[in-house]
DRENSE-329430 format. One line per field, with one value per residue (C-alpha): y, x, z; residue in one letter. Coordinates in steps of 0.05 Angstrom, whole numbers, m for minus. Layout:
! residues N
c2 (Y; ...)
c1 (X; ...)
c3 (Z; ...)
residu (A; ...)
//
This chain:
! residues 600
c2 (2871; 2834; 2808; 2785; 2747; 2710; 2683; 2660; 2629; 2597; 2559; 2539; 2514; 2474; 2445; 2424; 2388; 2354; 2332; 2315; 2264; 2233; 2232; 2192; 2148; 2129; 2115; 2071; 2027; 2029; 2023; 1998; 1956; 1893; 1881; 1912; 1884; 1816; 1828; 1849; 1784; 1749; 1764; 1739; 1686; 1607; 1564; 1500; 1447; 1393; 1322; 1275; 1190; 1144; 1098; 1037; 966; 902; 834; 797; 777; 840; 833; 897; 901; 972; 1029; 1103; 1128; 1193; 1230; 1298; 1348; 1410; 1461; 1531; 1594; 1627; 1700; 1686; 1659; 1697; 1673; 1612; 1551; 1508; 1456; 1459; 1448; 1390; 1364; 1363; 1337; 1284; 1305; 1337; 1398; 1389; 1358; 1420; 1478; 1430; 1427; 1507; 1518; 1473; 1514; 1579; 1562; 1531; 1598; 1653; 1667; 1597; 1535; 1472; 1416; 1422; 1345; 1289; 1240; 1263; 1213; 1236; 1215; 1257; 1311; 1329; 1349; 1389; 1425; 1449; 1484; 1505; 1581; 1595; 1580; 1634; 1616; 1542; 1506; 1434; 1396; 1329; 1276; 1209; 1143; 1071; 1020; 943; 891; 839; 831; 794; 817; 878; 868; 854; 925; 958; 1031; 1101; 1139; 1219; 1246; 1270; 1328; 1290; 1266; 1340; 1359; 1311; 1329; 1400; 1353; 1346; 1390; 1378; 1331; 1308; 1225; 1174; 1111; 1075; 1003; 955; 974; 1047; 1057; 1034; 1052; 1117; 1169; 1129; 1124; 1187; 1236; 1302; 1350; 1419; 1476; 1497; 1577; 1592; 1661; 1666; 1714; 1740; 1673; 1642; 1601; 1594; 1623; 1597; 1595; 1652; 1673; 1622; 1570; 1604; 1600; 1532; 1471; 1404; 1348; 1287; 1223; 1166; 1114; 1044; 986; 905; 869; 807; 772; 717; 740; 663; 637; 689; 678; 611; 618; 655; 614; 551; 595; 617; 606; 596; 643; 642; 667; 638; 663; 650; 655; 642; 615; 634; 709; 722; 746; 733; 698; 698; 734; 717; 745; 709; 727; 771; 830; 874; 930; 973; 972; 1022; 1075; 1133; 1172; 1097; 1094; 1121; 1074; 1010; 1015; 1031; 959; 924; 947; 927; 853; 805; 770; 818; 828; 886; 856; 826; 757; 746; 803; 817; 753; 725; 653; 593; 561; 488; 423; 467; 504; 431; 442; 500; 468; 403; 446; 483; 417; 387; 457; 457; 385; 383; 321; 288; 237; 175; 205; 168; 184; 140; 170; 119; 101; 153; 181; 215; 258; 318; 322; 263; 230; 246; 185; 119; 102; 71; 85; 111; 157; 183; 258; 243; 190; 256; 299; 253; 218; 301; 272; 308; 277; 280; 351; 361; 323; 366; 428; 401; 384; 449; 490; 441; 452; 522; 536; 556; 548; 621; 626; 576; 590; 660; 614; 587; 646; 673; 620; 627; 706; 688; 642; 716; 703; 755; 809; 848; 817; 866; 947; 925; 910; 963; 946; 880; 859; 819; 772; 746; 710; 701; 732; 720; 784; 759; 689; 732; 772; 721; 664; 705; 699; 632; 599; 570; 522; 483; 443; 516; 534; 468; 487; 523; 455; 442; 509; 530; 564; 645; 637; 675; 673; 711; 674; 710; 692; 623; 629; 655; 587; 547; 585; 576; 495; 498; 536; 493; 554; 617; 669; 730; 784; 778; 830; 840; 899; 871; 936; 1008; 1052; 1089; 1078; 1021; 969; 976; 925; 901; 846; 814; 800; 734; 718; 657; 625; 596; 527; 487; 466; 384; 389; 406; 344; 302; 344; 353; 289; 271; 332; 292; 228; 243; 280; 200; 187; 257; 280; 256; 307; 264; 280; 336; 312; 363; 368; 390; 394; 398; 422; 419; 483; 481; 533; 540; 580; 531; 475; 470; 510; 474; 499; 470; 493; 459; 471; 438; 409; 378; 391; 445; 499; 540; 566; 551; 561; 563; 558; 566; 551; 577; 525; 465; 412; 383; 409; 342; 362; 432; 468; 413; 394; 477; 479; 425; 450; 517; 473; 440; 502; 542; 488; 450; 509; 459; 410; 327; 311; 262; 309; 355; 326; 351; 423; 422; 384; 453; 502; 475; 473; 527; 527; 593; 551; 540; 458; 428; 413; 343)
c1 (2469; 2468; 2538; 2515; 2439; 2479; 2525; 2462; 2441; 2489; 2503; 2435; 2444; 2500; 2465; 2407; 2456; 2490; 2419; 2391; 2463; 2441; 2363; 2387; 2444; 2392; 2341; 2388; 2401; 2341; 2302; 2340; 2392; 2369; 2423; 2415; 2351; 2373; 2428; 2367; 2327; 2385; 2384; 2308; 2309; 2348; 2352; 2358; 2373; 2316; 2348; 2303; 2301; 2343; 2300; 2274; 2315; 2280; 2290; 2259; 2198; 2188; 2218; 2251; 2322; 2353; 2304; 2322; 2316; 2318; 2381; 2406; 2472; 2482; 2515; 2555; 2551; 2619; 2595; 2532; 2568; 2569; 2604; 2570; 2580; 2635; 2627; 2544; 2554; 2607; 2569; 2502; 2535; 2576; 2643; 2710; 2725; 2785; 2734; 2686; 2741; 2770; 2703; 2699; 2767; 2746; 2684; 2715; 2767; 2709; 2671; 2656; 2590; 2557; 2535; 2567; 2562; 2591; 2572; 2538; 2489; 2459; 2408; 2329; 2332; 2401; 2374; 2313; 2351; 2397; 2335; 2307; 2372; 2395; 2372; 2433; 2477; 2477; 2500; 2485; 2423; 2405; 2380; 2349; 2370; 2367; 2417; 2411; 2383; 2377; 2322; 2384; 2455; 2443; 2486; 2526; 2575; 2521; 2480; 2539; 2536; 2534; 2589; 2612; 2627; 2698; 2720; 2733; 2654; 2637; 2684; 2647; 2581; 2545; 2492; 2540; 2558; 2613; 2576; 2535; 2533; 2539; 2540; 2605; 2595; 2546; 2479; 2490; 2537; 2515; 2434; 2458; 2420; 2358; 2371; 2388; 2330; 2338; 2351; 2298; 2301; 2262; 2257; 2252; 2238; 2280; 2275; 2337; 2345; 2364; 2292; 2242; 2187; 2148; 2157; 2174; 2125; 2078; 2134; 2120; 2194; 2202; 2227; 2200; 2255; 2236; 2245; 2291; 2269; 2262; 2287; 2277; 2332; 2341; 2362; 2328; 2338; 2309; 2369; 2417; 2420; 2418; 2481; 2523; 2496; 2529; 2591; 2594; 2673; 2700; 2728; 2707; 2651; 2577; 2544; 2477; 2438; 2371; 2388; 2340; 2344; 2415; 2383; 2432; 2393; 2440; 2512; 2563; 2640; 2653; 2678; 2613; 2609; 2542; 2522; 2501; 2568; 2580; 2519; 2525; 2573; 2607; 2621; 2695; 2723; 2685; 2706; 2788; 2767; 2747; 2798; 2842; 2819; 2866; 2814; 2793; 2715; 2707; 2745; 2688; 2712; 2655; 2666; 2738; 2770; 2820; 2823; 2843; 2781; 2807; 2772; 2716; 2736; 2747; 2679; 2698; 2756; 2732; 2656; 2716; 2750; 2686; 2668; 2731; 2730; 2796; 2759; 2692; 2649; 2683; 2752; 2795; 2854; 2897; 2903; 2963; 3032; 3065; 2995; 2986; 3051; 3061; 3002; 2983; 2914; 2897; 2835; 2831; 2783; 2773; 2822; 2829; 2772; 2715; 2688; 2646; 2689; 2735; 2680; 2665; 2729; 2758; 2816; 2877; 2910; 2844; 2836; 2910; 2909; 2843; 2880; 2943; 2890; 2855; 2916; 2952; 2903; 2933; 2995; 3026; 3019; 3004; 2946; 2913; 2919; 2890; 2823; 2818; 2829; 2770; 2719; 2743; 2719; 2657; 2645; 2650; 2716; 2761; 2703; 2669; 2596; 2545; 2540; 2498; 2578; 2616; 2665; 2682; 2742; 2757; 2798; 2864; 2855; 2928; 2945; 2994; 3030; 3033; 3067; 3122; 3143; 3152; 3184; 3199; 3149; 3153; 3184; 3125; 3074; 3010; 3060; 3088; 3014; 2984; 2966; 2912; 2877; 2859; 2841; 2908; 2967; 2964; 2888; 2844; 2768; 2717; 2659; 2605; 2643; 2647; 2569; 2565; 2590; 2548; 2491; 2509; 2525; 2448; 2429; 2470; 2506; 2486; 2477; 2437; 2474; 2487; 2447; 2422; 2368; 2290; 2258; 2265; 2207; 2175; 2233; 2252; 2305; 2369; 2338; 2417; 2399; 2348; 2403; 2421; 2493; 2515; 2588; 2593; 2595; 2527; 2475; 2500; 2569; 2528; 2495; 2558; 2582; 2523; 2517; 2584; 2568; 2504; 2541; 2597; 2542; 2508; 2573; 2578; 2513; 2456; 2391; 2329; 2277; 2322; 2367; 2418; 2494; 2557; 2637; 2677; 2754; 2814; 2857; 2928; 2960; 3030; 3016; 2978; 2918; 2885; 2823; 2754; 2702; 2646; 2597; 2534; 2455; 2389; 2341; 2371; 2324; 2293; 2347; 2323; 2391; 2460; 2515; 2583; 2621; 2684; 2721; 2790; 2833; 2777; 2823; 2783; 2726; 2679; 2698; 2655; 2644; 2599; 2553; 2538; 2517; 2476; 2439; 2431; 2397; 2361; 2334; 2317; 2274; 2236; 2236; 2276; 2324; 2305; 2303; 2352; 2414; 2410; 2468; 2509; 2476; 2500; 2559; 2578; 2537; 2590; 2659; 2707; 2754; 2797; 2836; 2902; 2891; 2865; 2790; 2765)
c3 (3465; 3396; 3411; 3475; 3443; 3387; 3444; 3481; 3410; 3407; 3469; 3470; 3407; 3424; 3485; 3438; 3393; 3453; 3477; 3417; 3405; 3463; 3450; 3382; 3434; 3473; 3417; 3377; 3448; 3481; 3416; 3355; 3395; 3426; 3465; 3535; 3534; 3529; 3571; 3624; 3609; 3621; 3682; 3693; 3639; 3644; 3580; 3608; 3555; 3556; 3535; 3507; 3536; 3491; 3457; 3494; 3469; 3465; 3445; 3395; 3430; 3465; 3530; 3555; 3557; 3560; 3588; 3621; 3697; 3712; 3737; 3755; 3728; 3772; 3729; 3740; 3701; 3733; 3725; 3764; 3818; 3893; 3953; 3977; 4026; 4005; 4053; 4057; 3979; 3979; 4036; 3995; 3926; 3966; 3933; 3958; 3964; 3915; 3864; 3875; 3861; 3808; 3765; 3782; 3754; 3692; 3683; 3692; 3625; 3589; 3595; 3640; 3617; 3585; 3638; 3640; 3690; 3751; 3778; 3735; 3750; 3816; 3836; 3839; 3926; 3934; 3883; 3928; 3983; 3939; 3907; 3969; 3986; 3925; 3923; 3966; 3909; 3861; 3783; 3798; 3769; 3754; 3696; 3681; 3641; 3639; 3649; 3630; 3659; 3650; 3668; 3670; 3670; 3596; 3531; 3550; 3495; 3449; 3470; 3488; 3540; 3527; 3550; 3556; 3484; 3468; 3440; 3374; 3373; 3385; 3321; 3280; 3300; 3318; 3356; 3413; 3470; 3523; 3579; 3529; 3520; 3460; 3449; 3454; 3435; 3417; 3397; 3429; 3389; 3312; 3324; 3367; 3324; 3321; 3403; 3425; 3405; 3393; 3452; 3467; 3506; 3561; 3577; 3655; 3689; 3753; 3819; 3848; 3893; 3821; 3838; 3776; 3782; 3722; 3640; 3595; 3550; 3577; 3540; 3468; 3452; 3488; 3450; 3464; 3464; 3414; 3450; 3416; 3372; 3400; 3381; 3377; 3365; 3336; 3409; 3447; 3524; 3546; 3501; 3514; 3584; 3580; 3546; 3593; 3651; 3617; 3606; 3678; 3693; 3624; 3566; 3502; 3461; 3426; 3378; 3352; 3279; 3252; 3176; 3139; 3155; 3195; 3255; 3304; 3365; 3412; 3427; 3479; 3501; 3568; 3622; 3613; 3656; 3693; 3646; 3703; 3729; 3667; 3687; 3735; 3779; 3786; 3712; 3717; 3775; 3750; 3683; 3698; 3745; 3694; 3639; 3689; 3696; 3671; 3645; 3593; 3609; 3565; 3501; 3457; 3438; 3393; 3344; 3349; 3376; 3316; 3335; 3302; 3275; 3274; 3245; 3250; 3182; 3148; 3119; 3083; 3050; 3029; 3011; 2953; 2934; 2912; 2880; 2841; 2826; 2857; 2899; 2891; 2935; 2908; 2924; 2984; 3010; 3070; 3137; 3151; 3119; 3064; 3042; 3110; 3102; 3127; 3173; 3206; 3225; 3303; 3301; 3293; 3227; 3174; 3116; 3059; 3066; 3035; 3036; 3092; 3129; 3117; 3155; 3214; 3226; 3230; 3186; 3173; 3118; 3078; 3087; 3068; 3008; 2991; 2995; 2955; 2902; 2903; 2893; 2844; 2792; 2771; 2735; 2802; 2872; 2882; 2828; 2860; 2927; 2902; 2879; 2941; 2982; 2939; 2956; 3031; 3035; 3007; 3065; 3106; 3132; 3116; 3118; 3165; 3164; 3153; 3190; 3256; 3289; 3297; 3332; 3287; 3267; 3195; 3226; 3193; 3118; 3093; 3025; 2968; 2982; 3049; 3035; 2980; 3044; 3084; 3032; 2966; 2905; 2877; 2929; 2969; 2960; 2986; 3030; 3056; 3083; 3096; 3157; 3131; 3112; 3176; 3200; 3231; 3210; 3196; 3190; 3244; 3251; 3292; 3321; 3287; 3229; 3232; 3269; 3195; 3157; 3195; 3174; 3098; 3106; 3138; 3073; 3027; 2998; 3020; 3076; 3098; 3121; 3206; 3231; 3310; 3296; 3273; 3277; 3292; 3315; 3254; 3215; 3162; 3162; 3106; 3043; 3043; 3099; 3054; 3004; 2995; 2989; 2953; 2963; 2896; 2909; 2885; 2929; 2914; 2952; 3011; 3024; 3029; 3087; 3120; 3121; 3151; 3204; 3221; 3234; 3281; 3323; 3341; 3360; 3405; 3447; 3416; 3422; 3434; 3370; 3335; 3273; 3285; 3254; 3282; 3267; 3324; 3327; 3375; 3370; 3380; 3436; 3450; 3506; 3553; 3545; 3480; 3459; 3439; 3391; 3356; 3289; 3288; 3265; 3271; 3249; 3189; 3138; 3158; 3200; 3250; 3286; 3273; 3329; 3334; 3409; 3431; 3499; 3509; 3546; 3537; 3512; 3462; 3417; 3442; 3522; 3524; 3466; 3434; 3495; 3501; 3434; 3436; 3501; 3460; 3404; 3457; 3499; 3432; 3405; 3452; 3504; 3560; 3566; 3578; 3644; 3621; 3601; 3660; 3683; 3624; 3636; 3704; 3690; 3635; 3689; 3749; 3716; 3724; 3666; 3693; 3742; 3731; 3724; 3667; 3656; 3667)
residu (X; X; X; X; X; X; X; X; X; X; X; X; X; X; X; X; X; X; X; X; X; X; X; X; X; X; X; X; X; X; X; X; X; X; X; X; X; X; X; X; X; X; X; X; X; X; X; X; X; X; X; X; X; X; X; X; X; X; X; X; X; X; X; X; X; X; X; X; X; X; X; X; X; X; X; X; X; X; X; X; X; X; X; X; X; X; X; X; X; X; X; X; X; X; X; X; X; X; X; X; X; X; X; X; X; X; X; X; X; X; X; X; X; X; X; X; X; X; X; X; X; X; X; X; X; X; X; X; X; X; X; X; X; X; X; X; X; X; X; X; X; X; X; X; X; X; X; X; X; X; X; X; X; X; X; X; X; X; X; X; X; X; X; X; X; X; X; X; X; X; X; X; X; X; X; X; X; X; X; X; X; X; X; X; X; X; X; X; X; X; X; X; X; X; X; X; X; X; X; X; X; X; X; X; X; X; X; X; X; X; X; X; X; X; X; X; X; X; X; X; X; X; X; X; X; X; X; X; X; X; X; X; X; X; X; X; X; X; X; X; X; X; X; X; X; X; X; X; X; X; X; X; X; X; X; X; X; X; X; X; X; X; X; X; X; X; X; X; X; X; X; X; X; X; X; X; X; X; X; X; X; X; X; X; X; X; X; X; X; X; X; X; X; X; X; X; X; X; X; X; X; X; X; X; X; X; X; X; X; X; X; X; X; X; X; X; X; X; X; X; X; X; X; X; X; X; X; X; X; X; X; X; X; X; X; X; X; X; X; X; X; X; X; X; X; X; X; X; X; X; X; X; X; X; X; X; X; X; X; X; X; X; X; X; X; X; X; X; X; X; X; X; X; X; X; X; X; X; X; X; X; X; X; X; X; X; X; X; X; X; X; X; X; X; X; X; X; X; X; X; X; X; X; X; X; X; X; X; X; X; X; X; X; X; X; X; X; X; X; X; X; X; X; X; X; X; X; X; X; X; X; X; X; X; X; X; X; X; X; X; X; X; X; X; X; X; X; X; X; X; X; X; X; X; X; X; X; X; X; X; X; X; X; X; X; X; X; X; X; X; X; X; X; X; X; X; X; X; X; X; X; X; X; X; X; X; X; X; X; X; X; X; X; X; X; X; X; X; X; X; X; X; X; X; X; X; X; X; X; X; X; X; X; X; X; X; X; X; X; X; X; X; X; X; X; X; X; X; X; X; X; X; X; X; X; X; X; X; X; X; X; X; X; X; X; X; X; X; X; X; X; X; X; X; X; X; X; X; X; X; X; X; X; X; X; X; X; X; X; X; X; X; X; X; X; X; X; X; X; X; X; X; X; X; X; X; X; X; X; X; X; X; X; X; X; X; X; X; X; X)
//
C-alpha cells in the first residue's frame, strides 16, 4: 500500500512538473515574448509608407515652374496573397498579363514577407475604379505619392527630372528604398535633399477583406511625412522662353547671367525637349525615344558641350597681353604682307592695328602676334605658355563653375604635359599652338563658361560664382556665391576692349537706346557648315545681363548667334522688342537651321 501511494506521488508529481513547463512556455510567449503578438497585429495592422511632395520650384519672380500631382503605386506582399482574378486585375491596372506575373515574380525574390510595388504611377481617375474593387485582391494595397508636373515646357535641362533610384543610390543612402525616386539632373538632382522631404508612416487597421478600417491607436504611432523645401531659382521664365522660341529649329545652346551677382537668368540646350514627357507610367518609352534622337535632346549643350569658342575668346587673350605687357594700346601689328604669317586676316581693315581695331576688325594676325608676345617673354615657350594657361583658368575656363551644375563638364584647356606627349618637351612653341590665339585649336569651352567671361569683361575683372538657386525655403544660401573672383588683370585693360566690343556692334544690329557690346566668332568645322556664336552685355556702363549664344551650323557668328542675343538684351530690358526689329525676331523665330542646306 505504501509502494503503491509513493507511485501515485510520484506521477502526479511528474504531471505537475510537465504542467508547470508549460505554464512557464506559455508565460514566456504569451507574456514575456512579443512576438506572436505582433505576428497577430500583423495580421490586422498595414504600415503604409507616407511620402512627402517635393518642394515647389519657382523662378525668380515667383512664377511657378515645377509643382506635384497626385499619383498612385499598387503594391504586393507575396505571403498575403490568395488566388485572385488575373484578368479582372490586368484589366483594371491596364497592363499584360506577362507584365503582371513578371512584377509578381520580381516581388516574390525581393521578399516574401515585405511590400513592394507591383505597378507605378496609377493615375487618381484610373485609381478610383481600382479602389472600389480592390478588397478582392488579398496581399495587395495602394499608396500615394506624388509626380511632377510643369506649368510649361520651359528649361527642362536647366530643372532637370526625378527618376527611379538605383541600387547604387540606395547603397549610398539609407533614405532610399527600391521604387523610391531622386533627382537625376538639373535642379532635382543638386537641390534633391532640400526637394524631396522626408518620408512618414501611416499605421492602418485592416478587416479580413484587406480593407482599412480606420487608424491604429487612434494614429499614436503614426509618422507625419515633412514636405520638401521650395525653391526660387535664379531664372527669368519671360526670358527663358523667349529664348527657346528664337531657337525653335536650330542646335546650340544660350546662356544667360546677371553681372553683378552670377545669377544665371536664362539657360538653353536646343533642340529643347517637353519635361512632362519624362513623368509617369510614359517615362520608360519616352525617354529610350528621346535618347534615341539623333539629334541629342537630352545631351545639355550648355553645361557639357566642349566647343570651340572662336573670335569670341579673342578678348581673353588680348585682356592677358595687355596684363603682361606683352602688348599695350599703342601697339599695331599688320594684318597684310609677312606680318600676317601664319594665320591670316579674314576682314578687310585698316592696318596695322591697334588693340581695339584688333577687337572690332576680329583680326587674326593681331591676336596671333599677341599670343607670340605673351609666351616669348619667358625663358621658354613652355613657361610661358604655363602663365598664360594660368590667366585663362581664372577666366573659368578650364573649371567647373560653381556646385548649382552637376552635371558640368570643365571643358578642354590644353596643358604643357599635353603638348610634351604630343611633340616631345622642348620641341614646340607659340607657332605649334597658335591656334589657340584665336580661340581654336585643342581648346574647348562650355557656354556657361564663356556666359562666364562675358560677365567678367562687364565687371572689368571679375566674376561671381554662376549659380541658378536664389533661395531655399527656411534654409540659407552657401556664402561661397557672394565671393568675388578676380582674374588678375587690372580694371584699365578693360576699357580698351570694351570699347572695341562696343564698336563693331554699330556696325552689327544696333539696339535702339541701349549701349550694349558684343564679340562675335566664326567656328571652324570639318565636319559640315561653320558654327556661329556670339558674347555680348549691356548696358555699357552699367551691366545688367551678359549672354553668350551659340548656333551649330550658322555659318557666321554675325548670321544668328548675334541678332538672338541682341533680342535677349532687348526683351530683358525694355520688356519687348521695337516694332521696328520684329522682322529680325521672326526672321531668327522662322529659320530652320537642321536642314541639310545651308542657312541664308
Amino acid at each position: 500500500m505504501k509502494e503503491y501511494t509513493k507511485r501515485s506521488y510520484l506521477i502526479v508529481l511528474i504531471f505537475l512538473l510537465v504542467a508547470l513547463v508549460f505554464l512557464v512556455k506559455l508565460f514566456r510567449l504569451q507574456v514575456l515574448d512579443s512576438t506572436y503578438k505582433q505576428y497577430a497585429t500583423n495580421n490586422v495592422l498595414r504600415e503604409v509608407v507616407q511620402y512627402p511632395a517635393r518642394g515647389l520650384i519657382y523662378d525668380r519672380n515667383g512664377e511657378l515652374l515645377v509643382y506635384n500631382r497626385t499619383a498612385y503605386d499598387l503594391l504586393i506582399t507575396p505571403r498575403e496573397v490568395k488566388q485572385f482574378d488575373t484578368t479582372l486585375l490586368c484589366n483594371l491596372l491596364d497592363v499584360t498579363r506577362f507584365e503582371l506575373e513578371e512584377g509578381i515574380k520580381k516581388a516574390k525574390n525581393y521578399s516574401w514577407y515585405k511590400p513592394s510595388i507591383l505597378v507605378k504611377q496609377i493615375s487618381p481617375e484610373n485609381y478610383a475604379i481600382l479602389q472600389e474593387q480592390l478588397y478582392k485582391f488579398e496581399g495587395f494595397h495602394s499608396q500615394a505619392r506624388t509626380l511632377r508636373e510643369y506649368s510649361s515646357t520651359a528649361a527642362a535641362h536647366a530643372l532637370g527630372y526625378v527618376g527611379e533610384v538605383t541600387s547604387n543610390d540606395i547603397s549610398k543612402d539609407a533614405y532610399y528604398k527600391p521604387g523610391d525616386y531622386i533627382g537625376i539632373s538639373g535642379i532635382e538632382k543638386t537641390y534633391e535633399r532640400q526637394l524631396r522631404g522626408t518620408k512618414g508612416v501611416k499605421k492602418n487597421l485592416v478587416d479580413v477583406h484587406n480593407r482599412i478600417q480606420g487608424s491604429y491607436r487612434n494614429g499614436r504611432e503614426d509618422i507625419p511625412a515633412q514636405i520638401g523645401q521650395n525653391i526660387t531659382t535664379t531664372l527669368d521664365l519671360d526670358l527663358q522662353l523667349y529664348a527657346e522660341q528664337l531657337f525653335q529649329n536650330k542646335k546650340g545652346a544660350v546662356v544667360a547671367i546677371e553681372p553683378s551677382t552670377g545669377e544665371v537668368l536664362a539657360m538653353l540646350s536646343a533642340p529643347v525637349y517637353d519635361p512632362g514627357l519624362l513623368v509617369g507610367r510614359v517615362r520608360g518609352s519616352n525617354y529610350a525615344k528621346l535618347l534615341a534622337d539623333t539629334l541629342k535632346p537630352l545631351f545639355n549643350r550648355a553645361l557639357q558641350a566642349k566647343y570651340p569658342p572662336g573670335s569670341t575668346f579673342k578678348t581673353v587673350n588680348a585682356l592677358i597681353g595687355l596684363q603682361e605687357g606683352a602688348i599695350n594700346t599703342h601697339t599695331r601689328f599688320t594684318c597684310n604682307g609677312p606680318g600676317s604669317y601664319p594665320i591670316k586676316c579674314t576682314h578687310n581693315h585698316v592696318t596695322p592695328a591697334n588693340v581695339v581695331d584688333g577687337i572690332r576688325e576680329s583680326c587674326n594676325p593681331f591676336m596671333w602676334n599677341t599670343f607670340r608676345n605673351i609666351v616669348g617673354m619667358y625663358p621658354t615657350a613652355a613657361e610661358g605658355f604655363r602663365e598664360w594657361r594660368n590667366y585663362v583658368q581664372n577666366f573659368g575656363i578650364g573649371t567647373i563653375l560653381g556646385e548649382d551644375f552637376s552635371n558640368a563638364l570643365k571643358g578642354d584647356l590644353p596643358s604643357e604635359e599635353l603638348y610634351n606627349r604630343i611633340y616631345g618637351a622642348g620641341h614646340w612653341n607659340a607657332l605649334t599652338v597658335r591656334s589657340l590665339a584665336i580661340g581654336q585649336g585643342e581648346l574647348g569651352v562650355t557656354p556657361l563658361q564663356m556666359a562666364n567671361v562675358a560677365s567678367v569683361v562687364a565687371n572689368r575683372g571679375y566674376y561671381y560664382e554662376p549659380h541658378i538657386v536664389k533661395e531655399i525655403e527656411n534654409d540659407t544660401i552657401r556664402s561661397s556665391i557672394n565671393d568675388k573672383h578676380e582674374v588678375g588683370v587690372d580694371a584699365v585693360h578693360f576699357e580698351p576692349i570694351i570699347e572695341g566690343m562696343h564698336q563693331s556692334i554699330k556696325g552689327l544690329y544696333y539696339l535702339p537706346g541701349i549701349d550694349y557690346c558684343g564679340k562675335t566668332g566664326t567656328i571652324q568645322n570639318n565636319q559640315g557648315i561653320e558654327h556661329g556664336a556670339f558674347e555680348a552685355f549691356a548696358p555699357q556702363d552699367d551691366p545688367k545681363i551678359a549672354v553668350f549664344v551659340y548656333v551649330e551650323n550658322s555659318k557666321w557668328g554675325a548670321s544668328y548667334a548675334a541678332p538672338i542675343a541682341g533680342l535677349m538684351i532687348e526683351k530683358y530690358l525694355n520688356d519687348t522688342i521695337a516694332n521696328n526689329r520684329k522682322w529680325i525676331e521672326e526672321r531668327m523665330m522662322d529659320a530652320n537651321l537642321l536642314d541639310s542646306g545651308e542657312p541664308e
